[in-house]
C-alpha positions as CSV (number, residue, x, y, z in Angstrom):
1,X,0.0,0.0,0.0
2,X,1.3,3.6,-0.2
3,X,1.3,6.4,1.9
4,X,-2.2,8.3,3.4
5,X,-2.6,11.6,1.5
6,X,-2.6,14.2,3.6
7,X,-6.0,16.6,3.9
8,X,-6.0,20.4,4.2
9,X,-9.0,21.7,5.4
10,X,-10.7,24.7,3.6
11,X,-9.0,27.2,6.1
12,X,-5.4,26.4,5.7
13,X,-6.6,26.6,1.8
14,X,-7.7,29.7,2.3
15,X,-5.1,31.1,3.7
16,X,-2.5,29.6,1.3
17,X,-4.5,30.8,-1.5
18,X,-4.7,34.4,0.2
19,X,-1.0,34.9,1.0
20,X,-0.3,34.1,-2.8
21,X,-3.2,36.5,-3.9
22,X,-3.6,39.5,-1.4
23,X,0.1,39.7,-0.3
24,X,1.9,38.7,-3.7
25,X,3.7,36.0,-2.4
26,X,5.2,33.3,-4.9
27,X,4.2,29.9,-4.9
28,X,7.1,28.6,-3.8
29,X,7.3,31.2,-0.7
30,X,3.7,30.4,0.2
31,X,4.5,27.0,0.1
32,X,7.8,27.4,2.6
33,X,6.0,29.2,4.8
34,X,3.1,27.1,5.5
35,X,4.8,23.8,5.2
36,X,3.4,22.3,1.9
37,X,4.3,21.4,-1.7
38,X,4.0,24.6,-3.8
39,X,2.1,22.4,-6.6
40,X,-0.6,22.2,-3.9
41,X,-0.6,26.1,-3.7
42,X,-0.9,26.2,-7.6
43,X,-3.4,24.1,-7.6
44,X,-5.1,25.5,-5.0
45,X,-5.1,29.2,-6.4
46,X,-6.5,27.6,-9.7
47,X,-9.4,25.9,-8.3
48,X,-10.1,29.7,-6.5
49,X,-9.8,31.8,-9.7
50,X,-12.3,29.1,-11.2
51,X,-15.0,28.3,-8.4
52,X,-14.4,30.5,-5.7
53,X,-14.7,29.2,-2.1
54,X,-16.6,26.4,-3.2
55,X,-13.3,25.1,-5.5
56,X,-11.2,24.8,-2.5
57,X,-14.0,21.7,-0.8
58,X,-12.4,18.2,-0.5
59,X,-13.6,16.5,-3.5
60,X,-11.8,13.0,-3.1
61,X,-14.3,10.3,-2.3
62,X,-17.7,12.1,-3.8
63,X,-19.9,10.8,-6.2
64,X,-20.2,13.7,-9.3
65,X,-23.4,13.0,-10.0
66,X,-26.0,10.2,-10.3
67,X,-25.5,6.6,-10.9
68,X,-21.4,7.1,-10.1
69,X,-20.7,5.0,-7.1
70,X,-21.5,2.0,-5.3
71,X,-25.2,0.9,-6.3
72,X,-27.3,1.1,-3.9
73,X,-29.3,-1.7,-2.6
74,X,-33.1,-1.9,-2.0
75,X,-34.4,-4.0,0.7
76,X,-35.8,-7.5,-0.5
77,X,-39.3,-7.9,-0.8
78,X,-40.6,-10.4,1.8
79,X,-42.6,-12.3,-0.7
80,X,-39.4,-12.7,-3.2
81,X,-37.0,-13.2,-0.3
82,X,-39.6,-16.6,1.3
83,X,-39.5,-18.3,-2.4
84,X,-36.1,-17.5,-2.5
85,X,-35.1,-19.3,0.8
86,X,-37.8,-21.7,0.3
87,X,-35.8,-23.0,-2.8
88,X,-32.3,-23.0,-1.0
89,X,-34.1,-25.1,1.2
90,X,-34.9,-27.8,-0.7
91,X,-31.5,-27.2,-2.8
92,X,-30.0,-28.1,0.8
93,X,-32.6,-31.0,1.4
94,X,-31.5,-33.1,-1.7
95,X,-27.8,-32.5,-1.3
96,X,-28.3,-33.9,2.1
97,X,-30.1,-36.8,0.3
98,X,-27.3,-37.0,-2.1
């Protein structure tokens, strides 16, 4: 397996994002000071310019839309689920016959 990912939450984005906007600071200063890869901060200061506040959210691990994900599962209905053990009953009847 390789390493966890580390996760920034929207402050420390915020702030990153701000000290390279507001006070002019490079990427790679930015990125000094607060302890991070300056790719982060570039990507970071792109997903600001593009979707504000809202661009800086944790997106890892969030379906985009409907239908992408795990399926989810309906309960059985009780009808189809007595029929269905009802025949792996008798399925386990004759193999004990067997």
């Amino acid at each position: 397996m390789g390493d966890m990912r580390k996760t920034y939450d929207d402050k420390f984005k915020k702030k990153a994002v701000d000290l390279y906007l507001k006070k002019g600071l490079g990427y790679k200063s930015v990125a000094r000071e607060m302890g991070i890869n300056d790719s982060l901060v570039r990507r970071w200061v792109k997903h600001f310019k593009a979707e504000g506040l809202k661009g800086l959210e944790e997106k890892r691990g969030k379906a985009k839309g409907a239908g992408i994900g795990r399926p989810r599962t309906r309960p059985e209905d009780p009808e189809v689920k007595m029929k269905r053990l009802e025949a792996e009953n008798e399925l386990l009847k004759k193999l004990l016959q067997m």
